[in-house]
Steps between C-alpha positions, in 0.01 A plus 500: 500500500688510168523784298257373249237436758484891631345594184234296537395462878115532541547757773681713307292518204230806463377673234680797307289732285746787432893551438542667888693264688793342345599357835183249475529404108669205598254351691148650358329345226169485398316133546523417126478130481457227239172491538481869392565761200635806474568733178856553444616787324794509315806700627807409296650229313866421497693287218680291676708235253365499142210251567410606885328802624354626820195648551481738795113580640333646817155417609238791320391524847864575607427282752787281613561158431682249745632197428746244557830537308464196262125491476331579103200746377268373232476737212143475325534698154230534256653365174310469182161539678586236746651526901791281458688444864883397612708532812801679501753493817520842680862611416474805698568533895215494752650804707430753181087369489358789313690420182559136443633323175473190301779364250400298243699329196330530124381138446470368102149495448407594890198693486536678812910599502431617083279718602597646799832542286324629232206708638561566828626923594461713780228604563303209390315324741401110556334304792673313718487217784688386789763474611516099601777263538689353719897508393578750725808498765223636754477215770817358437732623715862535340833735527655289229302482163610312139245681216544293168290643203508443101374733281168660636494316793731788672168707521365353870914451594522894382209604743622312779938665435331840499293448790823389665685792387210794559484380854837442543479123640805379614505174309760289279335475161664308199290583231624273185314547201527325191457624108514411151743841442608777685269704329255298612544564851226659666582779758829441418575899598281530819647221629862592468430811643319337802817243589720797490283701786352118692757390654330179569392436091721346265338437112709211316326506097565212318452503122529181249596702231694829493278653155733842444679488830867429453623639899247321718634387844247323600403127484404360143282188439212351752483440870667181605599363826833595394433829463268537815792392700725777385307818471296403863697174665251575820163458335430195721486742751255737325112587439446461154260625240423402111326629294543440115384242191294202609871345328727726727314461805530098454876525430549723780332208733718252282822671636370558843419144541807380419642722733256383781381814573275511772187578306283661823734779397350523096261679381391556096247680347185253425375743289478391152365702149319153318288464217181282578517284246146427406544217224573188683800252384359174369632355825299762681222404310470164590555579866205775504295265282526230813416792729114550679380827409317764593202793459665835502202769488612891472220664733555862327467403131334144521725337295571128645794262382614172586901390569674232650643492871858507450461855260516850711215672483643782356625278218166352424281882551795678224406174296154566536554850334452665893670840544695432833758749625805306551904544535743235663268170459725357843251662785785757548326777380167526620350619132237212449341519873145430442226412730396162490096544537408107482721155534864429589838500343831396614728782510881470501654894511808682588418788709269667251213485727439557914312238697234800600437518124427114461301525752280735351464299226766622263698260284828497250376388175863417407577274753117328550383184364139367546370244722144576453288688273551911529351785501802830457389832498613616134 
């Protein structure tokens, strides 16, 4: 049993209603799943580089909330009359689970990151769901661990150091994190306090451009083999974790491969913010227009649309004008599970969903397409 996996074993896991027993907040949690919501209140926020902040919260309940280090919430804010949802990576550790914490970079034009930027103070609250995902180290095994993160992608990598460090795990972590400047480094503070007291932890930053830093030491321009082989020549060796851009995370395989890294040993975040893009390309076009299509009938407002079998339904009901709650559109998330009342759909997801749910009937709108006429209960 690694480290990781202590804080989540099923026999140690039991409800905690009150602040009495510090020698069980490790373990206890409240059953808050995907499938659930909570209110979140509000406890602090924390600027932490000019465009990043973290937003600290406890359950209103102040129940506890376990999770895996790695896994992500889904915030549901009300925003301009409408409940507008997005998952953000826990950044917190699992062993403090009665305040918990989610880090999240201002986006230009984001909805969601403006205003939680903007609006967002203590003592607000908002409702939540989760937590979901699977990039987690739990279940695999590892005293040797490379972390590689670019720009907000060191949230999940953060969770999963100070889980390490809280508990004390006696593991070799090279965490190497790269940004545009060092100003732009996330955590930079924490986590060069945490390698001085983990013996096991050593943080490499790498930065492609220095901005108003003339006496950095540390590595300047982007991860390369090159580079990979001098700050950590045993990575072949080690358990590794990415998390970053769709465009890091690809480079970072780019560099792996040509190392032939042994890629039973990688693991990246899947996890993807995307835009459905509703208005089809005229290549799209044409291949929906050769497409059979289908009945969809909303039972709870009546409304009924048609749309071709290659489309999502989620695409084709937010086309339709349908109000669907929604977040990750990759069936990570578990935000557009809706029961499927009549007909059948092929459904392609990514952990967002159990198998006891399908079998009741529940479906991910994000990652169905038709095969029959349907009936969804919206």
């Amino acid at each position: 049993m690694t480290i990781y996996e202590t804080l989540t074993r099923p026999e140690q896991s039991h409800a905690v209603q009150r602040f009495t027993d510090p020698a069980t907040w490790a373990t206890s949690g409240a059953q808050w799943n995907s499938a659930q919501q909570k209110t979140l209140q509000c406890c602090a926020v924390r600027q932490e580089t000019h465009d990043v902040k973290t937003f600290i919260f406890r359950c209103a309940d102040f129940s506890a909330l376990s999770f895996e280090p790695g896994q992500f919430i889904t915030v549901s804010p009300v925003i301009g009359g409408q409940t507008i949802a997005r998952c953000y990576t826990l950044s917190s550790s699992p062993t403090r689970p009665f305040a918990f914490s989610i880090t999240v970079k201002r986006v230009p034009g984001g909805t969601v990151s403006n205003w939680l930027h903007d609006q967002l103070k203590p003592g607000d609250s908002l409702r939540a769901s989760g937590p979901a995902g699977s990039f987690t180290p739990v279940g695999h095994p590892a005293a040797k661990l490379l972390y590689l993160s670019a720009g907000s992608g060191v949230t999940p990598l953060m969770s999963m150091t100070r889980a390490a460090c809280d508990m004390a795990g006696n593991l070799d972590i090279v965490f190497v994190h790269s940004a545009r400047t060092p100003t732009d480094i996330i955590f930079h503070g924490e986590l060069t306090r945490m390698q001085a007291n983990m013996p096991g932890l050593r943080v490499i930053n790498i930065c492609e451009e220095l901005g108003d830093m003339v006496n950095w030491q540390q590595p300047v321009g982007r991860l390369d083999l090159s580079l990979l082989n001098q700050q950590v020549p045993d990575f072949k060796m080690r358990e590794v974790f990415t998390c970053g851009p769709r465009g890091y995370m690809d480079a970072v395989r780019s560099v792996l491969s040509e190392a032939a890294f042994d890629f039973d040993h990688y693991h990246q975040e899947s996890f993807d913010i995307a835009t459905l893009n509703d208005e089809p390309s005229i290549a799209q076009a044409a291949s929906i227009a050769s497409q059979p299509t289908f009945s969809v009938t909303l039972s709870r407002s009546g409304r009924t649309f048609s749309m071709p079998g290659n489309q999502t339904v989620l695409a084709a009901a937010k086309k339709a004008g349908a109000i669907v709650p929604s977040s990750c559109s990759q069936g990570v998330c578990g935000t557009c599970k809706t029961a499927l009342l009549e007909g059948t759909v092929e459904m392609n997801h990514n952990g967002g969903i159990r198998q006891r749910e399908i079998d009741k009937g529940l479906r991910l709108l994000c990652c169905s397409k038709p095969t029959s006429d349907l009936v969804i209960d919206l």
